[in-house]
C-alpha positions as CSV (number, residue, x, y, z in Angstrom):
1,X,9.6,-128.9,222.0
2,X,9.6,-126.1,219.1
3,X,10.9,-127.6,216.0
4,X,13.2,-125.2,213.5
5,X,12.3,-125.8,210.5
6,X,42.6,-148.4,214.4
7,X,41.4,-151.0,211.9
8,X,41.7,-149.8,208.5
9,X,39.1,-151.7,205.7
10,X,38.4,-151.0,202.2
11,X,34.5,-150.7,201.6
12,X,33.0,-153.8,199.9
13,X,29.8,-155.0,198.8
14,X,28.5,-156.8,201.2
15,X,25.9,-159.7,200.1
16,X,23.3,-160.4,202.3
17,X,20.5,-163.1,203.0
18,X,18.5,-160.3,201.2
19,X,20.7,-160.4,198.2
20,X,20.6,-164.2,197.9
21,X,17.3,-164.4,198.0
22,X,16.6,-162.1,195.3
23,X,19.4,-163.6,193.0
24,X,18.2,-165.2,189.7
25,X,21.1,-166.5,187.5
26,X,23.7,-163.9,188.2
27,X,26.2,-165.8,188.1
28,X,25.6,-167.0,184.8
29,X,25.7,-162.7,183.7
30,X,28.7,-161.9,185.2
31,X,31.1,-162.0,182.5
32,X,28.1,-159.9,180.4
33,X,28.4,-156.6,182.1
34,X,25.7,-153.9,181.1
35,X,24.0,-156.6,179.2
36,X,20.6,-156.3,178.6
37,X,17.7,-158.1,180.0
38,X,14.9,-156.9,178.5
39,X,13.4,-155.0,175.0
40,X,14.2,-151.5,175.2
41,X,13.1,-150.8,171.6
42,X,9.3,-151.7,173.3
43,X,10.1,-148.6,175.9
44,X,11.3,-146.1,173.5
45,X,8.5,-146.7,171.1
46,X,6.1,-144.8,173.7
47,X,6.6,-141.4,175.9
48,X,8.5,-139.7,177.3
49,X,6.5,-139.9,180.5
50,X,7.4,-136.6,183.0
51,X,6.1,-138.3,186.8
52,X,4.7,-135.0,188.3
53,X,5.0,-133.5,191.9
54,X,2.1,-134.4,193.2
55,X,1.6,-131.0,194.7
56,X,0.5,-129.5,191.7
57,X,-2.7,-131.9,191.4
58,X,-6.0,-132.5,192.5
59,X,-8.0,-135.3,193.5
60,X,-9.9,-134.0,190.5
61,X,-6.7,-134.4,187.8
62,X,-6.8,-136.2,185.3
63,X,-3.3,-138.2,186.4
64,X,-4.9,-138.8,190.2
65,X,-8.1,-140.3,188.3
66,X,-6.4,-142.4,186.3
67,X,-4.4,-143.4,189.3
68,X,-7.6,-144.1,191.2
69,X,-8.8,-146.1,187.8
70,X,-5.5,-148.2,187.9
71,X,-5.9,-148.8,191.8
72,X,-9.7,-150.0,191.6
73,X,-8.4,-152.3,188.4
74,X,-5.9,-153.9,190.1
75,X,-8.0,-154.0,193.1
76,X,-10.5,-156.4,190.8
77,X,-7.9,-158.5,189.4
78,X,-7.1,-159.7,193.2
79,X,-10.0,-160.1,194.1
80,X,-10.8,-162.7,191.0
81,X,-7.4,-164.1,191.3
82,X,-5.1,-163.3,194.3
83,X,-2.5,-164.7,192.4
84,X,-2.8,-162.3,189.5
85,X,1.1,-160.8,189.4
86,X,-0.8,-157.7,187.8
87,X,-3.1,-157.6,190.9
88,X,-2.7,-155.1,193.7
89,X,-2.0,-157.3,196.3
90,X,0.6,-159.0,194.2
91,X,2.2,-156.2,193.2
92,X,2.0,-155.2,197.2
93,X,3.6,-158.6,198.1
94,X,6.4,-157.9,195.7
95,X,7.6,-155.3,198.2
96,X,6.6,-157.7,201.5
97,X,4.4,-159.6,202.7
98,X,3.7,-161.1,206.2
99,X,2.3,-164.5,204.2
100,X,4.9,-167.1,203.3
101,X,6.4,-165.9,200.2
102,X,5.3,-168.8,197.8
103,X,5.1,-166.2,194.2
104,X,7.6,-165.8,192.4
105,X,9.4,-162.2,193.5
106,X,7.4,-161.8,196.6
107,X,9.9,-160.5,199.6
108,X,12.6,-159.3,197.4
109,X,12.7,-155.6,198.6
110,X,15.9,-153.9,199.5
111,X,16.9,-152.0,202.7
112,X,19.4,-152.0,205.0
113,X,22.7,-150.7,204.8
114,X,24.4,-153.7,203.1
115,X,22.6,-154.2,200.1
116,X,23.3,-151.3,198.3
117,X,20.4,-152.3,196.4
118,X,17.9,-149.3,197.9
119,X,18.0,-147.6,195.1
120,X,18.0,-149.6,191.9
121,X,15.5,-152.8,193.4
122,X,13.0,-149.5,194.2
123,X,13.5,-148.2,190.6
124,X,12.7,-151.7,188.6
125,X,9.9,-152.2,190.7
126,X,8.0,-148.3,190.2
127,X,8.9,-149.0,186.6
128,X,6.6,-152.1,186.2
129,X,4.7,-150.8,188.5
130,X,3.8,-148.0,186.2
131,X,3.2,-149.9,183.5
132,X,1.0,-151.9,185.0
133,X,-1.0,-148.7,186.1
134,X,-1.3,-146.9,182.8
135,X,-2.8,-150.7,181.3
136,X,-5.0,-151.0,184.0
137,X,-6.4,-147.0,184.3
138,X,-6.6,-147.0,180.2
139,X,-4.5,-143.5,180.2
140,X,-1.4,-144.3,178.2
141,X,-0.1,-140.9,179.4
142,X,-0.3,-141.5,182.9
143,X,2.8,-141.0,184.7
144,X,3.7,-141.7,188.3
145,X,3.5,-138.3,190.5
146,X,6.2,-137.8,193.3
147,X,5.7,-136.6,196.6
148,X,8.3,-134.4,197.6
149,X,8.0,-134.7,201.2
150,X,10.9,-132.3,201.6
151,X,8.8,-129.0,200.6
152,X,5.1,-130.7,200.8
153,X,5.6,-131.8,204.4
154,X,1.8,-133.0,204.9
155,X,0.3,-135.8,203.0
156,X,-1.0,-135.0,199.6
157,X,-4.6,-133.5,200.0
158,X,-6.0,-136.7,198.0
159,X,-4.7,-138.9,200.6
160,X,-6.1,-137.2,203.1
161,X,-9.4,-138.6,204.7
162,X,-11.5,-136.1,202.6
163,X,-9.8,-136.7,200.0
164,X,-10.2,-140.0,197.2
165,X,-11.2,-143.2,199.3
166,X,-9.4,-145.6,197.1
167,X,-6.3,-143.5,198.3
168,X,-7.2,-143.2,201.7
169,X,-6.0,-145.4,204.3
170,X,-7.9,-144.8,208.1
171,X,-4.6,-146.6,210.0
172,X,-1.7,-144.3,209.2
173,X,-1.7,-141.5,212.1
174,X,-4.6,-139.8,212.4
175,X,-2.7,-136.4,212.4
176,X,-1.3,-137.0,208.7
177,X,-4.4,-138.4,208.0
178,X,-6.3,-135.0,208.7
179,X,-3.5,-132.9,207.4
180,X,-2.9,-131.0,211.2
181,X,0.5,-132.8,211.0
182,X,3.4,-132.9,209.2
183,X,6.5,-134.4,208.7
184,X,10.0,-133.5,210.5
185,X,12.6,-131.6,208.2
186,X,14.2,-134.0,206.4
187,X,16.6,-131.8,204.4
188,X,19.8,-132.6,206.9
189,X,19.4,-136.1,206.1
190,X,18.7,-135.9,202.4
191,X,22.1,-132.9,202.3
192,X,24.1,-136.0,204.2
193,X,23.3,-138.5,201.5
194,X,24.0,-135.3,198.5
195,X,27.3,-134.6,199.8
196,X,28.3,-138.6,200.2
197,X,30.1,-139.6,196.4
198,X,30.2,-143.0,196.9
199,X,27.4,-145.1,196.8
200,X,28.1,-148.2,198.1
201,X,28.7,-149.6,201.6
202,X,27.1,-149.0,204.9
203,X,28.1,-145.1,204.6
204,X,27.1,-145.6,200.8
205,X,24.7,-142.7,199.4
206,X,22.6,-145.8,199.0
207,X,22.5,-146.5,203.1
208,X,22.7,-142.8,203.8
209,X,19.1,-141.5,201.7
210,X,17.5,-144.6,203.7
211,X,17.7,-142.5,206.9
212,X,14.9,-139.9,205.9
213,X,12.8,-142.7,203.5
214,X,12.5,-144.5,207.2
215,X,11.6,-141.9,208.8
216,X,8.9,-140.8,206.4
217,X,7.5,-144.6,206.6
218,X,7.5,-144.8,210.3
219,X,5.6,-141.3,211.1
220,X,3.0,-141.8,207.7
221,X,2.5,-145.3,210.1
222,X,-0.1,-147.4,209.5
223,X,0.6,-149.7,206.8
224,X,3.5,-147.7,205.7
225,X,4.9,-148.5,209.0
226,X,6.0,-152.0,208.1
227,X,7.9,-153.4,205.3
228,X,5.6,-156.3,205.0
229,X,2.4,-153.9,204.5
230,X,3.7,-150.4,203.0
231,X,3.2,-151.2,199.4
232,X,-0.4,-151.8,200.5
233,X,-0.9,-148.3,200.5
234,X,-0.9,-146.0,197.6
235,X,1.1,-143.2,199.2
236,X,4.3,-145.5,198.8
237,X,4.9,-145.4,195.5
238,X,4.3,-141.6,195.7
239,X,6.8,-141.9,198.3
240,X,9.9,-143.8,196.3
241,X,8.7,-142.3,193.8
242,X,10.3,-139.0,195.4
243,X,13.6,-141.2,196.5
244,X,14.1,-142.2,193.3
245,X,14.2,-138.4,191.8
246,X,16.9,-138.2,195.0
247,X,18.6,-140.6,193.1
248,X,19.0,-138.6,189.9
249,X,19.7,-135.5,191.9
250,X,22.5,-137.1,193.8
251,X,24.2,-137.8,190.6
252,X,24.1,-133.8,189.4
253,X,25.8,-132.5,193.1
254,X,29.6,-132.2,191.3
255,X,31.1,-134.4,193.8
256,X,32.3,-137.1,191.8
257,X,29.6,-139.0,192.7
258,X,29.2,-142.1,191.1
259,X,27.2,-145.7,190.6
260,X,29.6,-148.8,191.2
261,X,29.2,-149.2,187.6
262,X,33.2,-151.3,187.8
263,X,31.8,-153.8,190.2
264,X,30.9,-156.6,188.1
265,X,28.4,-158.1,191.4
266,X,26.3,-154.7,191.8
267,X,26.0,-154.8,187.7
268,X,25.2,-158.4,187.1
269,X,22.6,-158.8,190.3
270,X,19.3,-159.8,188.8
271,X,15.5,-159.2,190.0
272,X,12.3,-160.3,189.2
273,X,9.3,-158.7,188.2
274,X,6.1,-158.5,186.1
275,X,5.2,-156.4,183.2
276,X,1.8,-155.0,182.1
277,X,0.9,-158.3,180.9
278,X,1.8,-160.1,183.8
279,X,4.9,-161.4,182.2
280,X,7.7,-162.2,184.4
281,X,10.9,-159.5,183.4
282,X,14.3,-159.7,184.7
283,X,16.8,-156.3,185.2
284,X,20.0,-156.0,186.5
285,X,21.3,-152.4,187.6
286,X,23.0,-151.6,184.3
287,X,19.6,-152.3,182.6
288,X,17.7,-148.9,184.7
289,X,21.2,-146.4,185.5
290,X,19.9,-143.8,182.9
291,X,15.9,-143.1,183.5
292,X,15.2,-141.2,180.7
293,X,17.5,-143.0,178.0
294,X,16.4,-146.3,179.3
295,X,12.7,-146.0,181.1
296,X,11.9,-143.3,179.0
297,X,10.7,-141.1,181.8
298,X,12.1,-137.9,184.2
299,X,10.9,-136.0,187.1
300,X,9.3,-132.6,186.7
301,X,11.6,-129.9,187.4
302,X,14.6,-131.9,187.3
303,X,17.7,-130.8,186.1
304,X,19.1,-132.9,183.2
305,X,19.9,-136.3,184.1
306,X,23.5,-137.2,184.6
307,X,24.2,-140.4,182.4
308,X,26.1,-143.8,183.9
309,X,27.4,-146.4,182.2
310,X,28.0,-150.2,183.2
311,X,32.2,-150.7,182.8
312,X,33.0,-147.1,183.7
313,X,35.8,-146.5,186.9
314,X,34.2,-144.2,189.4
315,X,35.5,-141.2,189.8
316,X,36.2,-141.4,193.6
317,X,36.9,-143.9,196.4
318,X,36.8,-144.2,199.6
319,X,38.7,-146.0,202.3
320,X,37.8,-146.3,206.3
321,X,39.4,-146.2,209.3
322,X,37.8,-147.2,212.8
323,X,39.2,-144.0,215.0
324,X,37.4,-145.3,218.3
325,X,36.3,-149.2,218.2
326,X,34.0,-148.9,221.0
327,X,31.6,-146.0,221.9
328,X,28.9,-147.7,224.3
329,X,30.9,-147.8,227.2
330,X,28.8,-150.8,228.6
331,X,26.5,-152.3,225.5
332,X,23.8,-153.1,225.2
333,X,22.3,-149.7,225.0
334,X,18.7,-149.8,225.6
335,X,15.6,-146.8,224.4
336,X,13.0,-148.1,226.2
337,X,9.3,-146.7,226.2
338,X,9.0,-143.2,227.3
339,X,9.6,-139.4,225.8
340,X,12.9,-139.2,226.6
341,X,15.7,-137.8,225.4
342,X,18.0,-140.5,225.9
343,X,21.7,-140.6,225.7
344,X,25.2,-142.5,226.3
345,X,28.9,-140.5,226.7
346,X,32.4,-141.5,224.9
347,X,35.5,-140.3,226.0
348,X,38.0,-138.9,223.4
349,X,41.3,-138.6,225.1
350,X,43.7,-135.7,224.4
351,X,45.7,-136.7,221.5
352,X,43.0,-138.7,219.6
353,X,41.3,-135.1,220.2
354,X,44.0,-133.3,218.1
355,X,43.9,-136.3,215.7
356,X,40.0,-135.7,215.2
357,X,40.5,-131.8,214.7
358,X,43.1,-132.4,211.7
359,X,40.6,-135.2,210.6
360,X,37.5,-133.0,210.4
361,X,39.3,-129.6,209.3
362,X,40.3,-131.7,205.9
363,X,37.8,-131.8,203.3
364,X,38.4,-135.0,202.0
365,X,37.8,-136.9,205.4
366,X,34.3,-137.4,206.9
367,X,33.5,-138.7,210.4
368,X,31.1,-141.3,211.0
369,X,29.3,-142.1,213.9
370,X,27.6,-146.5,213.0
371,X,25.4,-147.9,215.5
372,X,24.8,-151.1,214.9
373,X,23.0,-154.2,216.1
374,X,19.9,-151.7,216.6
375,X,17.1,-154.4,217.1
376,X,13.4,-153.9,218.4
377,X,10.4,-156.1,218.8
378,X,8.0,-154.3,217.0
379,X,7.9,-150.6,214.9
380,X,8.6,-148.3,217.5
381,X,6.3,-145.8,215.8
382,X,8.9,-142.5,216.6
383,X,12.1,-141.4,215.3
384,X,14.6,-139.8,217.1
385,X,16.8,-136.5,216.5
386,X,20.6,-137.5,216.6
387,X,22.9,-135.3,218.6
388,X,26.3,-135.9,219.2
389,X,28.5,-133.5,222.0
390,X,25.7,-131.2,222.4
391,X,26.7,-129.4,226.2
392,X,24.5,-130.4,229.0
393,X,21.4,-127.8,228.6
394,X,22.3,-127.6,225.4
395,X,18.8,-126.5,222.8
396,X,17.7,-129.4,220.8
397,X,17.1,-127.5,217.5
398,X,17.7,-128.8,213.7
399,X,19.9,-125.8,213.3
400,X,22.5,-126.9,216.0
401,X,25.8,-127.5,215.0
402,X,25.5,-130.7,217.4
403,X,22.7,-131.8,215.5
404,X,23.7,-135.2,213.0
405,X,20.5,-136.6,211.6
406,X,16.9,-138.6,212.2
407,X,17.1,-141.9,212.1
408,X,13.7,-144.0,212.2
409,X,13.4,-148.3,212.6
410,X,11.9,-149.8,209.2
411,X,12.6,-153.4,207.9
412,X,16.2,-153.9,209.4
413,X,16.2,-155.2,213.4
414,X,12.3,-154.8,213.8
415,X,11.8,-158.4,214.4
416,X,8.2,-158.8,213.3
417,X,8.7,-157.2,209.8
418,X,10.4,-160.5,208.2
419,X,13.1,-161.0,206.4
420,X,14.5,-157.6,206.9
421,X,13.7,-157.9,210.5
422,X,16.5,-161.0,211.1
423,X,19.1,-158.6,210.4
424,X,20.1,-156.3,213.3
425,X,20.0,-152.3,211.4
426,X,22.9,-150.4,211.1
427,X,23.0,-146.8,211.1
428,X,25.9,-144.3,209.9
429,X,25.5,-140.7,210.9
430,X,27.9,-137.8,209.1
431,X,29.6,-136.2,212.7
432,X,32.4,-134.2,211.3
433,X,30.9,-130.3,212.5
434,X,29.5,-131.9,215.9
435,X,32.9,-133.6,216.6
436,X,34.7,-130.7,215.7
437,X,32.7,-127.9,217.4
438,X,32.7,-130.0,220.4
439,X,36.6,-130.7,220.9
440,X,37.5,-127.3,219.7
441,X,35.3,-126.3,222.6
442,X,38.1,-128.1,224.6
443,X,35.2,-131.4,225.2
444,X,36.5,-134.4,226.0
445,X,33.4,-136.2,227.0
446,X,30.8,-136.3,224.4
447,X,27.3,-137.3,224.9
448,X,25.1,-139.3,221.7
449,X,21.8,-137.9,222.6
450,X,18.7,-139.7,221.3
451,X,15.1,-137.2,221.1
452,X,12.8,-139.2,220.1
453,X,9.4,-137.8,218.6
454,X,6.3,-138.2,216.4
455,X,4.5,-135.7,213.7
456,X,4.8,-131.9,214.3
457,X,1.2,-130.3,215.7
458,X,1.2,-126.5,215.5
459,X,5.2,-126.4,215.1
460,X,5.6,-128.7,218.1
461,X,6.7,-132.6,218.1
462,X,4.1,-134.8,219.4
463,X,5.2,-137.2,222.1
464,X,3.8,-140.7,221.3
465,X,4.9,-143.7,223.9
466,X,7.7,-145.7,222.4
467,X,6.2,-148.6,221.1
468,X,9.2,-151.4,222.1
469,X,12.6,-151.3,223.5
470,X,15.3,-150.7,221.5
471,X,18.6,-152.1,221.9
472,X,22.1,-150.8,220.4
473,X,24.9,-152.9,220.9
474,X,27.7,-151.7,219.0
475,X,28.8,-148.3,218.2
476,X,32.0,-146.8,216.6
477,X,33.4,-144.0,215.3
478,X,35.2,-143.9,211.8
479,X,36.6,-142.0,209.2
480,X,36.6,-142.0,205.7
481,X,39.0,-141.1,203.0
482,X,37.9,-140.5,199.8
483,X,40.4,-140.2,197.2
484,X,40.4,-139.8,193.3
């Protein structure tokens, strides 16, 4: 396959097992909006630190070094103690872990659609991260690099199996591992999140920019395959590292978009982590909304930084209405092992088609395709290339206008990748140009096509076998309203 490059609901933060689990007195802060939880004067007094795109190094810089120096450090300290919250398996455990999580802020990641935690939990824990790092190394200048995996599609050369071996890991794919493959073009699904302004709920920003980070986890593999091992390996932080500069770049796209800095939950949750002395720190999201005035750090080549503030109204809302209940004509909907494609048709009668056309031809509506209750036993180890009303022969190329996203399986409904794995994922694709091409084609039936693939060889997908079935039992189609 060549690769070119009618219910109506308000959205609401949702709070989730996840949530409650990571919860630490929030309660007690939520009449103490944008209060502060630890010493900024401490963060200010050093830097600025400017994390650099890692595809201007070399395993020979002086930033991979010291990275290599921090790694090896914290390698030690858990080796001496595996308890050590400054060790590297700590720190790793933070993230997940498959051992029963008896430290204090072990398992308290954030994914899934109904946190909308993705993005703050992420930040707080590269921040300490960090610090940890530049202690550990002895390089008070270090800063974090950032892999932009949207222009540097193959794994930093250092990573690679000739390059450092402290960042080397032999079980991701072998093809990333060598540098003969690359990643699929993850632009579409990063442009989806960009033109989204409001971050929370399932069709949140925060849900939407998961869609590429999964898919860059499940074709790295290995490790980085599974919630409860990818902060095992040192690509990951490289890795968020680059979704959390998506975070600052989703703020500068002129859309009114907009942290839930008025919801006094978001504000006032509280997580755990440990600072360069192994101290246990606290943050809430108001605590880490403006990198550089807070963190004291930015991204190279970023524009400047658009500044939030706890209290402030959002400029936009949103509002959602189900426009066809039931897509699977029969659920469950099963992937099972094979290459595929895959797909399932929904009926749009005649009216609801007209109804759709106004819908999509108004630029304040957006049509959503959610499938939900997407479980699997196991990492399926492929992603799949989303169509929606693409005609029967139709080419299966990024640059179709029936083309909707990649979605990949990480954390959420893989059932051996606890706690994540308990809750069935939930994925919302942008459908508005698909829908509307298709029914002003004068299509009434319109297939959801499901291609799934691995790495790209030589400008071609590879074809691994499906790993484990994957069942779908709910999809929906819905619109959203945003409003001022």
């Amino acid at each position: 396959m060549q690769v070119q490059q009618p219910t109506r609901f308000t959205m609401k933060n949702h709070f989730t097992r996840r949530r409650f689990l990571a919860t630490v007195g929030a309660a007690a802060g939520a009449g103490l909006v944008g209060r502060s939880l630890f010493d900024v004067s401490k963060v200010l007094a050093q830097g600025p630190w400017v994390r650099p795109n890692v595809s201007g190094l070399t395993v020979n810089s002086q930033n991979i070094k010291s990275y290599v120096a921090g790694i090896t450090a914290m390698q030690a300290l858990s080796v001496k103690n595996p308890n050590n919250p400054c060790g590297w398996s700590y720190q790793a455990a933070i993230h997940g872990t498959t051992t029963v999580p008896n430290q204090a802020a072990w398992n308290t990641c954030q994914h899934g659609p109904n946190t909308n935690f993705f993005w703050p939990w992420h930040r707080m824990y590269l921040y300490w991260f960090e610090r940890i790092v530049r202690k550990q190394s002895g390089d008070n200048t270090w800063a974090l690099p950032f892999w932009d995996w949207q222009t540097q599609t193959t794994l930093p050369p250092m990573f690679q199996k000739t390059g450092s071996p402290v960042l080397y890991v032999a079980n991701r794919n072998a093809r990333i591992n060598d540098g003969t493959g690359s990643l699929t073009n993850l632009t579409p699904g990063v442009n989806t999140a960009y033109a989204q302004p409001i971050f929370e709920g399932p069709a949140g920003a925060d849900s939407l920019i998961q869609n590429p980070h999964n898919s860059v986890h499940g074709l790295v593999g290995g490790l980085m395959g599974s919630i409860t091992t990818a902060a095992q390996d040192p690509i990951f932080f490289l890795h968020h590292a680059n979704c959390d500069r998506l975070w600052d770049l989703w703020l500068t796209q002129g859309g009114g978009q907009s942290d839930p800095t008025n919801d006094a939950v978001w504000e006032n949750q509280v997580f755990t982590f440990f600072d360069e002395n192994c101290v246990q720190q606290q943050m809430t999201p108001c605590d880490i909304l403006r990198a550089l005035q807070q963190l004291n750090y930015s991204y190279q080549g970023e524009p400047a930084q658009v500044n939030q503030f706890c209290g402030n109204t959002p400029l936009r809302r949103c509002t959602s209405t189900v426009v066809v209940p039931q897509c699977i004509p029969n659920p469950p909907y099963q992937l099972p092992p094979g290459p595929g494609p895959y797909s399932f048709e929904f009926t749009v009668s005649s009216l609801l088609a007209q109804q759709i056309i106004a819908y999509a031809e108004n630029n304040s509506d957006t049509l959503y395709l959610q499938l939900g209750g997407v479980t699997a036993s196991t990492q399926p180890g492929v992603v799949w290339d989303m169509y929606v009303g693409l005609p029967v022969g139709g080419q299966y190329i990024l640059s179709s206008p029936y083309y909707v996203g990649t979605i990949g399986m990480y954390g959420p409904g893989v059932a051996d990748q606890p706690p994540d794995g308990n809750e069935p994922a939930i994925y919302n694709l942008a459908v508005t140009t698909a829908m509307l091409t298709a029914l002003q084609a004068g299509e009434h039936t319109l297939p959801v096509t499901f291609v799934p693939h691995g790495v790209i060889v030589d400008g071609n997908y590879t074809l691994p076998t499906q790993a484990a079935t994957v069942n779908i039992t709910q999809a929906q189609l819905s619109l959203q309203t945003v409003t001022t």
